[in-house]
N, CA, C and O atoms as CSV, one atom per row, in Angstrom:
chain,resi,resn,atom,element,x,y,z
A,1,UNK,N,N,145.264,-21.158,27.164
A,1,UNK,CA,C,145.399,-19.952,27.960
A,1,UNK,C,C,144.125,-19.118,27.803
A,1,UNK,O,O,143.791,-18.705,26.692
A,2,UNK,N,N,143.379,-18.857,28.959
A,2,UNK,CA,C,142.723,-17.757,28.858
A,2,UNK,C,C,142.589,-16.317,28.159
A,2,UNK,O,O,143.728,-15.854,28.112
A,3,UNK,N,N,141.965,-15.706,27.778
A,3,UNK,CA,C,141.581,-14.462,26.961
A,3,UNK,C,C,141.067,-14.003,27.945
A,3,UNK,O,O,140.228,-14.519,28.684
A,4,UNK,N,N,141.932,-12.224,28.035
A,4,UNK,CA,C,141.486,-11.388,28.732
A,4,UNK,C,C,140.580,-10.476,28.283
A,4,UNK,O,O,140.976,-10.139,27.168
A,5,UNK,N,N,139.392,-9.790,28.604
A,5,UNK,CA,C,139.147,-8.674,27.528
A,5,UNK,C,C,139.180,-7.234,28.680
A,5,UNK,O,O,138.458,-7.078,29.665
A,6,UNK,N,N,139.978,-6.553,28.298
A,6,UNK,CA,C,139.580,-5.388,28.704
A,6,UNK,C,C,138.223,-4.324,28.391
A,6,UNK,O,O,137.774,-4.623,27.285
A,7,UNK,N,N,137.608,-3.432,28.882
A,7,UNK,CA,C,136.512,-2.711,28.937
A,7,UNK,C,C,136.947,-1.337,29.239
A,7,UNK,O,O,137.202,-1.009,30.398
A,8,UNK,N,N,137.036,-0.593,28.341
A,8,UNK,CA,C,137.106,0.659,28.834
A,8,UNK,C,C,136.264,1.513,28.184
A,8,UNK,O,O,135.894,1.473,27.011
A,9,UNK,N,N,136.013,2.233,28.986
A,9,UNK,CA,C,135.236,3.286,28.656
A,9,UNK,C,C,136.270,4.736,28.627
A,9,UNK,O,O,137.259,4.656,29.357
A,10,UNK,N,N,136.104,5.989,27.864
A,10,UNK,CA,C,136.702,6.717,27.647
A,10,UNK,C,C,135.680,7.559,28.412
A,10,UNK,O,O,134.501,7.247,28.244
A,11,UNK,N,N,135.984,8.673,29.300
A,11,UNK,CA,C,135.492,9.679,29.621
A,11,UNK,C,C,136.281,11.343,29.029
A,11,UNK,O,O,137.399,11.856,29.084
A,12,UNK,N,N,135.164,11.645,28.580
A,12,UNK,CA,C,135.221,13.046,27.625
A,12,UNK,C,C,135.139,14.021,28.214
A,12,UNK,O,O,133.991,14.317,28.545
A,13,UNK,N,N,136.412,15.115,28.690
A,13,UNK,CA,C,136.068,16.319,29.610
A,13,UNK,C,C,135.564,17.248,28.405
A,13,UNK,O,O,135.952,18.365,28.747
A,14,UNK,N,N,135.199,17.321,27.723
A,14,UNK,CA,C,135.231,18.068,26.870
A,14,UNK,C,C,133.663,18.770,25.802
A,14,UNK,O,O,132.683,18.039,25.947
A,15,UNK,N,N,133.501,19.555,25.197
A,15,UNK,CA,C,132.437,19.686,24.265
A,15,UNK,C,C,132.865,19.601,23.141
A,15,UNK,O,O,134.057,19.298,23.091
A,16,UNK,N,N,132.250,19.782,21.981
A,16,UNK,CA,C,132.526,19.349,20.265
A,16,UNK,C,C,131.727,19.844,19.490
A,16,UNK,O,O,130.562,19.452,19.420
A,17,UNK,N,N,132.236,20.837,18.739
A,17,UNK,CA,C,131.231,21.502,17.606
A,17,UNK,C,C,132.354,20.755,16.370
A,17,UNK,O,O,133.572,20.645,16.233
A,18,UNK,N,N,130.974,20.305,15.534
A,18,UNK,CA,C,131.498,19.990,14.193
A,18,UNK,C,C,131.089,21.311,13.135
A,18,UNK,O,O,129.997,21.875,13.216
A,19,UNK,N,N,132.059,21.667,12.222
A,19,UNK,CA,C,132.098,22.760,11.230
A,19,UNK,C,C,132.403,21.851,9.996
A,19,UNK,O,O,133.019,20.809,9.771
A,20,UNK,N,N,131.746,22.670,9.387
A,20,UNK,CA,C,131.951,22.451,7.474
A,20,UNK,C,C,132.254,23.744,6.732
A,20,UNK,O,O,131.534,24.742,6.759
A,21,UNK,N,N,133.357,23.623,6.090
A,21,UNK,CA,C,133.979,25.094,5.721
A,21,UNK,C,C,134.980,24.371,4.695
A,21,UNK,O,O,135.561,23.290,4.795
A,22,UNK,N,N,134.983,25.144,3.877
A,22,UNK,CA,C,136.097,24.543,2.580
A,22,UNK,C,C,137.190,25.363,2.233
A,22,UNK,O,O,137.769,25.400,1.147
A,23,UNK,N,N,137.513,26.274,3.648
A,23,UNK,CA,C,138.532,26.927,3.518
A,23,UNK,C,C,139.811,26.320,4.085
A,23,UNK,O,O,139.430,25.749,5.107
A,24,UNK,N,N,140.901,26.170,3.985
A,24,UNK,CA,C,142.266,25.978,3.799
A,24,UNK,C,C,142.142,26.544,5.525
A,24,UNK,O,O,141.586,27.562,5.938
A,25,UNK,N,N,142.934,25.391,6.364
A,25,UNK,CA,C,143.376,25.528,7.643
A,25,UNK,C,C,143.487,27.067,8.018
A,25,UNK,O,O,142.638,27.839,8.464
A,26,UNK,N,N,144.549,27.214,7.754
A,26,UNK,CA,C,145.323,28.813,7.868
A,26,UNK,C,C,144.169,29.911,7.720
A,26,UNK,O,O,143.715,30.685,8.563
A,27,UNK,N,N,143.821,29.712,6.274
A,27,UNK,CA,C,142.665,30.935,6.056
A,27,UNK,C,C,141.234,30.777,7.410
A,27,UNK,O,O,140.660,31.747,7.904
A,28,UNK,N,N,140.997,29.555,7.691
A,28,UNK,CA,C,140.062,29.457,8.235
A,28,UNK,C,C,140.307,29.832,9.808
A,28,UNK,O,O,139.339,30.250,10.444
A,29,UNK,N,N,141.234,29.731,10.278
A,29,UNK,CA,C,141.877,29.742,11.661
A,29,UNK,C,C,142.134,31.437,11.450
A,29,UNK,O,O,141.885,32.114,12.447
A,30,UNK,N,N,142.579,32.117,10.308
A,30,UNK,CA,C,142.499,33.492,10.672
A,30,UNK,C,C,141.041,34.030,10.551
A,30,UNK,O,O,140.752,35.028,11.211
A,31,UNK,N,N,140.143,33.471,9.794
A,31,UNK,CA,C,139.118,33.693,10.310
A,31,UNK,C,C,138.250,34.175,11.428
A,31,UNK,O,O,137.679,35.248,11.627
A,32,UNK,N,N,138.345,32.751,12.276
A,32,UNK,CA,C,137.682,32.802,13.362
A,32,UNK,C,C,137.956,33.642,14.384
A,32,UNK,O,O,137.226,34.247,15.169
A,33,UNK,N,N,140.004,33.535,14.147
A,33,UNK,CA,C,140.695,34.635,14.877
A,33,UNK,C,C,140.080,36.323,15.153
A,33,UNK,O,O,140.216,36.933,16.213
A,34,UNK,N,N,139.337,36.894,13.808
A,34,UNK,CA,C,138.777,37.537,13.376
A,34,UNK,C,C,137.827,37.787,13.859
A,34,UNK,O,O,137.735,38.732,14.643
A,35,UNK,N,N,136.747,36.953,13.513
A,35,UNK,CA,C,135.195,37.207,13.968
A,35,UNK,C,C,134.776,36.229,15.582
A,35,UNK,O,O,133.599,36.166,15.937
A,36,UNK,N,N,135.724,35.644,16.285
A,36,UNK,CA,C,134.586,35.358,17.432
A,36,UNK,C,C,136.129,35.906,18.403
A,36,UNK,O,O,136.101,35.634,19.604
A,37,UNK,N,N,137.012,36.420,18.023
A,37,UNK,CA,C,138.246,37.344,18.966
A,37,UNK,C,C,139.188,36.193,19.863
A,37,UNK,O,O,139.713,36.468,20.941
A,38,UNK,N,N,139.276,34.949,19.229
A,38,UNK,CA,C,140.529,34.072,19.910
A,38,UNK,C,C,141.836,34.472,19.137
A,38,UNK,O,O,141.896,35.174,18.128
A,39,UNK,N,N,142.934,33.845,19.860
A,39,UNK,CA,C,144.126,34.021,18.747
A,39,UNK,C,C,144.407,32.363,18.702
A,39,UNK,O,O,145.224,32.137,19.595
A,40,UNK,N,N,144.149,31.463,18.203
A,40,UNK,CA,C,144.080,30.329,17.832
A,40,UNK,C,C,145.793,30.623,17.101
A,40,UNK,O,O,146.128,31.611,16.446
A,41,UNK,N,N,146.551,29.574,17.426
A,41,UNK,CA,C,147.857,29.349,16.881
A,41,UNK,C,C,148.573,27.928,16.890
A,41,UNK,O,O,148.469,27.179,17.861
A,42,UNK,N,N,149.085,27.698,16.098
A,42,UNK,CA,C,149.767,26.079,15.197
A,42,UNK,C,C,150.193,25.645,16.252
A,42,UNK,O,O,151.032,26.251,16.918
A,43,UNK,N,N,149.587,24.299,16.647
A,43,UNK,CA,C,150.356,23.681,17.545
A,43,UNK,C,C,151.641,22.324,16.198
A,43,UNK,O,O,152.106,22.350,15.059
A,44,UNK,N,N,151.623,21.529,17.239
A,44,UNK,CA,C,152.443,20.234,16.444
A,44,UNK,C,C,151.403,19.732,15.439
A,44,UNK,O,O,150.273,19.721,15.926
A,45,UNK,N,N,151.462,19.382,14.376
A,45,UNK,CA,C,150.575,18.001,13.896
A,45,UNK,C,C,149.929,16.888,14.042
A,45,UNK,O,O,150.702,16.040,13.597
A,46,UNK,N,N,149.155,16.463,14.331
A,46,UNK,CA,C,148.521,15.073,14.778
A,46,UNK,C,C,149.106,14.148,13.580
A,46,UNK,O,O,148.590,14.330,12.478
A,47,UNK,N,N,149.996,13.303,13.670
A,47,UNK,CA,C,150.189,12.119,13.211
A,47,UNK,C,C,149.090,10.879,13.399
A,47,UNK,O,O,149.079,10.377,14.523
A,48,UNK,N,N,148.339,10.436,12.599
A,48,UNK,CA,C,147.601,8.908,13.064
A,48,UNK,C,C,147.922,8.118,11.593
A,48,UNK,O,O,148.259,8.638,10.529
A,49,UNK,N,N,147.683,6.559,11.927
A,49,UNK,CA,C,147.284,5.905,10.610
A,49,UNK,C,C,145.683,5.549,10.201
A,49,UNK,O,O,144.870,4.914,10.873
A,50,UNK,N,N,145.547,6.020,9.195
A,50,UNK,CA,C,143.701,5.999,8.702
A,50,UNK,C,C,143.500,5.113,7.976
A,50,UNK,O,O,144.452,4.676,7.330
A,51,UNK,N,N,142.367,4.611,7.844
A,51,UNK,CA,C,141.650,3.797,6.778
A,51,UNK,C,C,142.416,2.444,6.564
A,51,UNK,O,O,143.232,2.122,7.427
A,52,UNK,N,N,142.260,1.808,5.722
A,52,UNK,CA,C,142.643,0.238,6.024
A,52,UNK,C,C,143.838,0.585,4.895
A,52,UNK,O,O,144.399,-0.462,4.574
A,53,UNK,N,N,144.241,1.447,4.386
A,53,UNK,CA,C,145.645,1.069,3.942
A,53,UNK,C,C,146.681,1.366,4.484
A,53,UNK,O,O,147.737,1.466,3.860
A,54,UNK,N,N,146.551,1.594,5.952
A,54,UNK,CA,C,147.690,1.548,6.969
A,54,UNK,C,C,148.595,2.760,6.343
A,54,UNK,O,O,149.809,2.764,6.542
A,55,UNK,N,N,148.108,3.548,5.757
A,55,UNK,CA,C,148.754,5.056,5.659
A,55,UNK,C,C,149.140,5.723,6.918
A,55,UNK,O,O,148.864,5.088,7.936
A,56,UNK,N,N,149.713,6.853,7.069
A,56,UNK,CA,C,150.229,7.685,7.917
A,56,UNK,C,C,149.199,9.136,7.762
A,56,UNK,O,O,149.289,9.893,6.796
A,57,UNK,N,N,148.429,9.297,8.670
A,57,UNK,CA,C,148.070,11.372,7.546
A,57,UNK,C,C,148.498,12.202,8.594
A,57,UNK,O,O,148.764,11.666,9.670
A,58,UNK,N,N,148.629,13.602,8.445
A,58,UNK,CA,C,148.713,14.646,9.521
A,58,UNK,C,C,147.250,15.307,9.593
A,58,UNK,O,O,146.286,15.184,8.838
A,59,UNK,N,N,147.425,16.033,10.740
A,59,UNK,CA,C,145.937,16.376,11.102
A,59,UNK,C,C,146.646,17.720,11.539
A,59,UNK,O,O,147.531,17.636,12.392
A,60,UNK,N,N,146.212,19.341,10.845
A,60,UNK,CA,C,146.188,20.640,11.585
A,60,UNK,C,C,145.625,20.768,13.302
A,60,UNK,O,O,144.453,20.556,13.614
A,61,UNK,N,N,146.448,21.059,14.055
A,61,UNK,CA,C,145.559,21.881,15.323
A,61,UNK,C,C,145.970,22.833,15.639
A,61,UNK,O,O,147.193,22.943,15.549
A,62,UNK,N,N,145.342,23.760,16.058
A,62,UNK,CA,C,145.326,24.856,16.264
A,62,UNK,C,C,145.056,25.284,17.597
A,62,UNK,O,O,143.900,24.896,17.770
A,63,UNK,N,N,145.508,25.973,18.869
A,63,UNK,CA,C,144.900,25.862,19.677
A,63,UNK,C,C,144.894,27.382,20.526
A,63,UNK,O,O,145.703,28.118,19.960
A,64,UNK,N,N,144.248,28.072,21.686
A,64,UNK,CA,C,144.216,29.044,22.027
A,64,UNK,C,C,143.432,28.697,23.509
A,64,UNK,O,O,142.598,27.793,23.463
A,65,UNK,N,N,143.627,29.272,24.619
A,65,UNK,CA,C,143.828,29.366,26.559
A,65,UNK,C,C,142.824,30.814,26.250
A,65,UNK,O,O,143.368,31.831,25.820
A,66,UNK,N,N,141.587,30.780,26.473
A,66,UNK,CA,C,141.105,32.154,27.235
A,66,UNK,C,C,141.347,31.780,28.715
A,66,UNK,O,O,140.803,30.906,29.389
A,67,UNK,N,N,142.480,32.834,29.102
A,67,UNK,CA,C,143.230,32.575,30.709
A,67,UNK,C,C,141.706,33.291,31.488
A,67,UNK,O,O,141.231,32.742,32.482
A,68,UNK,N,N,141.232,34.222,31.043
A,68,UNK,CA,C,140.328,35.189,31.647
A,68,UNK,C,C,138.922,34.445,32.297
A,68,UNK,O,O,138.195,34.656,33.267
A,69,UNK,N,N,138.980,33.405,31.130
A,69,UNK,CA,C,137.699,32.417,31.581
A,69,UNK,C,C,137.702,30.997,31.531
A,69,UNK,O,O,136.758,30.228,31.348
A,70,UNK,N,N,139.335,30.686,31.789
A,70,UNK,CA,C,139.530,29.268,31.835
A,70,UNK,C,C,139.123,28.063,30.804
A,70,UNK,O,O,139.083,26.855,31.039
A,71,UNK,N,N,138.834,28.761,29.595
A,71,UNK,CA,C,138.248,28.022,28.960
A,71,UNK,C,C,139.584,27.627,27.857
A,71,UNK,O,O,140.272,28.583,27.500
A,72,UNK,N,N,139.910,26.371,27.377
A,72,UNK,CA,C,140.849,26.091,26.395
A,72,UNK,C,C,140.155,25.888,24.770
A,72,UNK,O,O,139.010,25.440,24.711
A,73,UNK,N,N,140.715,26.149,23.790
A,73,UNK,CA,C,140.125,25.584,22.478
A,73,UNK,C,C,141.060,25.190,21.781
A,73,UNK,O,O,142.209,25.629,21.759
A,74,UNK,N,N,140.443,24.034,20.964
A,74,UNK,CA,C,141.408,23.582,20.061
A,74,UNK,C,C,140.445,23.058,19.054
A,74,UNK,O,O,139.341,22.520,19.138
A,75,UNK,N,N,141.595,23.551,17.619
A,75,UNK,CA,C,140.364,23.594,16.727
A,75,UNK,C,C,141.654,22.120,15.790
A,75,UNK,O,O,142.873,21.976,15.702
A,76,UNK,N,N,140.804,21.595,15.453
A,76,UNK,CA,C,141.482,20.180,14.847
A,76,UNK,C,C,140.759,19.947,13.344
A,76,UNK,O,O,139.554,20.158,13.203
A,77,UNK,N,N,141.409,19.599,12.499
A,77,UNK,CA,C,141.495,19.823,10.920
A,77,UNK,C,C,140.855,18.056,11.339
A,77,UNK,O,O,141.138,17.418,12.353
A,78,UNK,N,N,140.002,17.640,10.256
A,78,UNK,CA,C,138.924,16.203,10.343
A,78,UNK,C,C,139.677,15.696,8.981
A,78,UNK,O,O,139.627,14.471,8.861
A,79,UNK,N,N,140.416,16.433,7.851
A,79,UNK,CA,C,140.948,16.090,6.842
A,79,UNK,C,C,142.173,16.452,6.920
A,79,UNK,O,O,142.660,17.555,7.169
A,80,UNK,N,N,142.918,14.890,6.562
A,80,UNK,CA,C,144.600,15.367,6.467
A,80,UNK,C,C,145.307,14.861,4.999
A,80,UNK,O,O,144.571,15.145,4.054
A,81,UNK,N,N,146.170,14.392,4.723
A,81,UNK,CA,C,146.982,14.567,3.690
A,81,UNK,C,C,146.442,12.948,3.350
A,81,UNK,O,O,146.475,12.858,2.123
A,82,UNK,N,N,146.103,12.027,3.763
A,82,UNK,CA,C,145.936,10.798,3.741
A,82,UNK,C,C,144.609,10.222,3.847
A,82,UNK,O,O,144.652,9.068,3.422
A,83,UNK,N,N,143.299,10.590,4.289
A,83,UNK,CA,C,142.507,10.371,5.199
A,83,UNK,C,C,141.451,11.218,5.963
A,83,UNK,O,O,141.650,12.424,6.102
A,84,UNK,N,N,140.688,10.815,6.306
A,84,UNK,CA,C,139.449,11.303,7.829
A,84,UNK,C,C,139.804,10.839,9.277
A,84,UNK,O,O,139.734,9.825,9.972
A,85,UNK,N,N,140.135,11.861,9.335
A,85,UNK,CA,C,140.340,11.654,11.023
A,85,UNK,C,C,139.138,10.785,11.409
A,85,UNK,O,O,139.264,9.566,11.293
A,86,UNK,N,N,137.906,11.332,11.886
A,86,UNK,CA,C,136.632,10.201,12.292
A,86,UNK,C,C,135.922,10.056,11.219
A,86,UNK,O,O,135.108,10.891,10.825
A,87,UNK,N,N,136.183,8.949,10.648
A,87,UNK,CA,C,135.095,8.070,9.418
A,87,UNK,C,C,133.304,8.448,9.736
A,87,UNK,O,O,132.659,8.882,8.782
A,88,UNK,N,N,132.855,8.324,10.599
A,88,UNK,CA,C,131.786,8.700,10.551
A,88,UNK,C,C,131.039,9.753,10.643
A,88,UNK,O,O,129.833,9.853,10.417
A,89,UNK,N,N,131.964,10.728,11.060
A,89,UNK,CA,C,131.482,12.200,10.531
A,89,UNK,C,C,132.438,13.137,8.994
A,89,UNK,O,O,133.096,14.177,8.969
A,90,UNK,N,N,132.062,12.123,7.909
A,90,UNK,CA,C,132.971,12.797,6.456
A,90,UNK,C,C,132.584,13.756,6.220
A,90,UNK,O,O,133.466,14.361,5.611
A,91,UNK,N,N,131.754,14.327,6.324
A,91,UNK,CA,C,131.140,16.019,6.128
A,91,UNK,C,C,131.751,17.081,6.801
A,91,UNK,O,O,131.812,18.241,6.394
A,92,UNK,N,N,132.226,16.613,7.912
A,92,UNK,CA,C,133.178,17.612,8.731
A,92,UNK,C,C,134.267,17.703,8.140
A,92,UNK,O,O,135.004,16.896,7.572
A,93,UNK,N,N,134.297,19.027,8.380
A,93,UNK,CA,C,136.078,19.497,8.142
A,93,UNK,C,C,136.920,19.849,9.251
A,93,UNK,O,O,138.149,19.786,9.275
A,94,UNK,N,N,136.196,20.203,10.111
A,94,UNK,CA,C,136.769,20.698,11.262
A,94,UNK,C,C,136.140,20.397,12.692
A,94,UNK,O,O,134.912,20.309,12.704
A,95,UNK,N,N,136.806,20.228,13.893
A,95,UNK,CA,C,136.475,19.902,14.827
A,95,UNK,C,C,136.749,21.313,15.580
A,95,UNK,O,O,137.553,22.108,15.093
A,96,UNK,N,N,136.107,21.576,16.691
A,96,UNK,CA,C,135.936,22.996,17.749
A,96,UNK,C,C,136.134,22.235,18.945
A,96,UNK,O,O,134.987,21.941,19.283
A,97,UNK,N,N,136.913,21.755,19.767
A,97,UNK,CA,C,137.309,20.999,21.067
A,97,UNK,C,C,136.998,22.077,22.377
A,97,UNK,O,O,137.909,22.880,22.581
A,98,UNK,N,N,135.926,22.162,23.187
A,98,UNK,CA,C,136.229,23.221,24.050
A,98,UNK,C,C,136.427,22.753,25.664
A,98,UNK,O,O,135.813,21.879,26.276
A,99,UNK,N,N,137.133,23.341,25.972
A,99,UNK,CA,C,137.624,22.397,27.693
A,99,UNK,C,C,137.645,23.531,28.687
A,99,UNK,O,O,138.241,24.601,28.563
A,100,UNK,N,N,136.919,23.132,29.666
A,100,UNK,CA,C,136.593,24.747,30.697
A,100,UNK,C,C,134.792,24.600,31.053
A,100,UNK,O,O,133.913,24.034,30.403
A,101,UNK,N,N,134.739,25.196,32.065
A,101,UNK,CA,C,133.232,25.690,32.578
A,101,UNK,C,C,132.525,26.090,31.562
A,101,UNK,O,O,132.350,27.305,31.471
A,102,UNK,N,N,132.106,25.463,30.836
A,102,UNK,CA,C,131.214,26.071,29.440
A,102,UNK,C,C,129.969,25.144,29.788
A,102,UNK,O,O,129.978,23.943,30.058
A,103,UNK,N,N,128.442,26.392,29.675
A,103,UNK,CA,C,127.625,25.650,30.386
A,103,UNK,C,C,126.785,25.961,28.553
A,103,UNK,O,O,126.931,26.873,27.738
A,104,UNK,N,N,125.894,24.635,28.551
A,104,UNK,CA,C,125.042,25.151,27.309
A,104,UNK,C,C,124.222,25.761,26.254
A,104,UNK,O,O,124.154,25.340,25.099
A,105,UNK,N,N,123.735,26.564,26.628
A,105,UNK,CA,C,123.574,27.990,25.903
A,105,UNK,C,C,124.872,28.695,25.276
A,105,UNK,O,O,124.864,29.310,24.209
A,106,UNK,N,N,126.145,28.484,26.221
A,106,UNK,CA,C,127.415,29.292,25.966
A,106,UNK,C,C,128.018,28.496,24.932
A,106,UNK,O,O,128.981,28.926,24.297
A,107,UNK,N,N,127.464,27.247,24.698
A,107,UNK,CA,C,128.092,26.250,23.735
A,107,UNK,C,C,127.159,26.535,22.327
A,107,UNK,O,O,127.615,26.569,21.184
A,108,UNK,N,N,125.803,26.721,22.701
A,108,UNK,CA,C,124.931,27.221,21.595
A,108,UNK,C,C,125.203,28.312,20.927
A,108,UNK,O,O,125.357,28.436,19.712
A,109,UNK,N,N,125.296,29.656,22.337
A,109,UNK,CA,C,126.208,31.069,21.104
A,109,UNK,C,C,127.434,30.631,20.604
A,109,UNK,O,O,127.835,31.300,19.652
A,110,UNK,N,N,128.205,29.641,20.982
A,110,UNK,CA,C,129.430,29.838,19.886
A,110,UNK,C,C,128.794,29.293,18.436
A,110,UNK,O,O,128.840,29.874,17.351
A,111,UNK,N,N,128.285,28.211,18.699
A,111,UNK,CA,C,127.679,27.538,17.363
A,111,UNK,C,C,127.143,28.036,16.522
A,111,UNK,O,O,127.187,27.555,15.390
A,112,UNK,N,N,126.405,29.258,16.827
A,112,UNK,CA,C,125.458,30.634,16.368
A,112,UNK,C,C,126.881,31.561,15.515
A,112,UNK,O,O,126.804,32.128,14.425
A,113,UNK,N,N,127.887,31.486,16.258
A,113,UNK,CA,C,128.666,32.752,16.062
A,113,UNK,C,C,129.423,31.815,14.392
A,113,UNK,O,O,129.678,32.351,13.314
A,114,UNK,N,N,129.546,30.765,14.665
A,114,UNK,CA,C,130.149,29.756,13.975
A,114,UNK,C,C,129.549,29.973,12.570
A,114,UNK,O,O,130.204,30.432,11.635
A,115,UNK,N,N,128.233,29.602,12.493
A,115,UNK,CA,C,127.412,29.518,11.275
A,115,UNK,C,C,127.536,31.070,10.636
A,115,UNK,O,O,127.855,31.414,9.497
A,116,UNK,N,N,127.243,31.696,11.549
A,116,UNK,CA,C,127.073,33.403,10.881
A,116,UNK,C,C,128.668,33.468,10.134
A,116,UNK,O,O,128.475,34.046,9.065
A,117,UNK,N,N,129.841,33.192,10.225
A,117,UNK,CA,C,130.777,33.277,9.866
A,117,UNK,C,C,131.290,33.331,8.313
A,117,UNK,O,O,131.489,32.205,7.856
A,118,UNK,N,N,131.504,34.245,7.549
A,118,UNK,CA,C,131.842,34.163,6.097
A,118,UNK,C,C,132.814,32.610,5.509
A,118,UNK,O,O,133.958,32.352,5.886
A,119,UNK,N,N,132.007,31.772,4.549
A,119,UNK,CA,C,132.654,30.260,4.414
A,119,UNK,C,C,132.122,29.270,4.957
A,119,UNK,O,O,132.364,28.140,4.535
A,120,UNK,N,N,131.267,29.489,6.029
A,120,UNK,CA,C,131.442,28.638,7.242
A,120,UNK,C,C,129.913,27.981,6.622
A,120,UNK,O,O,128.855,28.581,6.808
A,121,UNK,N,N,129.992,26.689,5.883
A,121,UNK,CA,C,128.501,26.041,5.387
A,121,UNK,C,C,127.725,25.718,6.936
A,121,UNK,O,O,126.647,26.178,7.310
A,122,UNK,N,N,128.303,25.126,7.411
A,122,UNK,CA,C,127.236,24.651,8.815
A,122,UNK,C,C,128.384,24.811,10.378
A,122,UNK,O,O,129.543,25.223,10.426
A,123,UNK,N,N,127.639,24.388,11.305
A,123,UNK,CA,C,128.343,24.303,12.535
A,123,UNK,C,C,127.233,23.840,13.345
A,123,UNK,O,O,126.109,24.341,13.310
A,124,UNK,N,N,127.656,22.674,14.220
A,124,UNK,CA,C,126.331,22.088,15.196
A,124,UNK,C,C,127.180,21.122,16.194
A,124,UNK,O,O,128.139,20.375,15.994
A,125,UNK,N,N,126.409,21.457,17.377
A,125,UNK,CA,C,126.970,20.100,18.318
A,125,UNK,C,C,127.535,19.025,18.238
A,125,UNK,O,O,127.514,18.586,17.088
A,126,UNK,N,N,128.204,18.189,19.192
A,126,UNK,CA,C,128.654,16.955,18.732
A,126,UNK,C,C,128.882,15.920,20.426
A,126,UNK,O,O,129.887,16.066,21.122
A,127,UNK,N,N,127.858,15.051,20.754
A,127,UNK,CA,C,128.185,14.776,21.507
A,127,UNK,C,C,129.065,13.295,21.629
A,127,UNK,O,O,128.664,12.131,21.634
A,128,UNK,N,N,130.560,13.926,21.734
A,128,UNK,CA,C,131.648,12.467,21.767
A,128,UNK,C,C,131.338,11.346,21.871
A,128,UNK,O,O,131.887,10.366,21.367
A,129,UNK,N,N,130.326,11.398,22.612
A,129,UNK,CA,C,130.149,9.586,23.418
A,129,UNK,C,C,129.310,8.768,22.103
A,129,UNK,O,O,129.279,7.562,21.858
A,130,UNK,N,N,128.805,9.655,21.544
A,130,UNK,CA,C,127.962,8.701,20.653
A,130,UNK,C,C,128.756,8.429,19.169
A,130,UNK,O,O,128.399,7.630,18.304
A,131,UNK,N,N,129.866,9.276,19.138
A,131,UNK,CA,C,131.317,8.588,18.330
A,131,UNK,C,C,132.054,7.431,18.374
A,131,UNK,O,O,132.719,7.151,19.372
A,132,UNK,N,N,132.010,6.710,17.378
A,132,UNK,CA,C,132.804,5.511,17.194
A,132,UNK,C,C,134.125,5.276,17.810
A,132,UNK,O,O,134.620,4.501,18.629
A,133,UNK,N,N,134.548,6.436,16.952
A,133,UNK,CA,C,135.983,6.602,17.375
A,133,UNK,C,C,136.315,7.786,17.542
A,133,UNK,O,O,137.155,8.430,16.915
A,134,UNK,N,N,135.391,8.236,18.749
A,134,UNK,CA,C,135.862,9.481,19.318
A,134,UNK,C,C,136.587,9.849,20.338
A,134,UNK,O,O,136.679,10.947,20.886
A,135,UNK,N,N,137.334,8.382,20.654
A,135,UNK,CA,C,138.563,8.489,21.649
A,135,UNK,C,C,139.674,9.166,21.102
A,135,UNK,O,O,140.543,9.635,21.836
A,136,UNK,N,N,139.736,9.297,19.304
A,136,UNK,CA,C,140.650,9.745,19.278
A,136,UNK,C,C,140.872,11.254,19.432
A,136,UNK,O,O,142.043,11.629,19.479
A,137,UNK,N,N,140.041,12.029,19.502
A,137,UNK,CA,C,140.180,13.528,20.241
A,137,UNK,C,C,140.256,13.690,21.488
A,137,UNK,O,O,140.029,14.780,22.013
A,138,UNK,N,N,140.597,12.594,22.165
A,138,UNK,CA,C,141.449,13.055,23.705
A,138,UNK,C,C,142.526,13.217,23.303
A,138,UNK,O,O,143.199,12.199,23.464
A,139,UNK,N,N,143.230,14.277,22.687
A,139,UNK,CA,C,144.300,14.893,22.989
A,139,UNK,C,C,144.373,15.504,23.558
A,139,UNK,O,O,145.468,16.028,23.765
């Protein structure tokens, strides 16, 4: 019997700031709440299985609708109870998901606003496509 292979390509509506911060979900999400004026709030958990011992981990998200400028965010925890969400970025702690008319400079001041932030070690771009397994932030 023949072998099929499928080909897909994932298309990414989306932008991606990676953060490094060693603060605790909660503390960090009231944070930002704080200093860049979203109200970021608990969605469900991301359930996945990580790493080759076929574990289970949860993953924090957090998410917040500026209705005013169409823009969505969702901020996604890179460390869960089990695991790294994406193996090849382990330095991250946190993912910044932004979905909406966001043109680049507007992606640069958040990144700016990001770093200036009390905790906050780094914050910098991230472009999906050149992720391994960065299909898995199409949520």
């Amino acid at each position: 019997m023949a072998k099929l292979t499928l080909d897909f390509e994932p298309e990414f509506d989306f932008l991606l700031i990676g953060i490094s911060c060693h603060l605790k979900d909660y503390r960090f999400v009231w944070t930002i709440n704080q200093h860049m004026d979203f109200q970021l709030k608990r969605e469900e958990d991301l359930s996945m299985i990580v790493d080759k011992s076929k574990s289970k981990s949860l993953f924090s998200i957090f998410s917040f609708e500026d209705e005013e400028n169409h823009i969505h965010y969702t901020l996604i925890s890179n460390r869960g109870d089990a695991g790294v969400l994406i193996p090849e970025l382990k330095q991250v702690d946190y993912f910044l998901q932004i979905r909406g008319p966001v043109e680049e400079d507007k992606l640069q001041e958040e990144v700016e606003k990001l770093k200036k932030m009390p905790n906050v070690l780094t914050a910098f771009s991230i472009e999906p496509t050149t992720l391994k397994s960065g299909s898995i932030l199409l949520i």
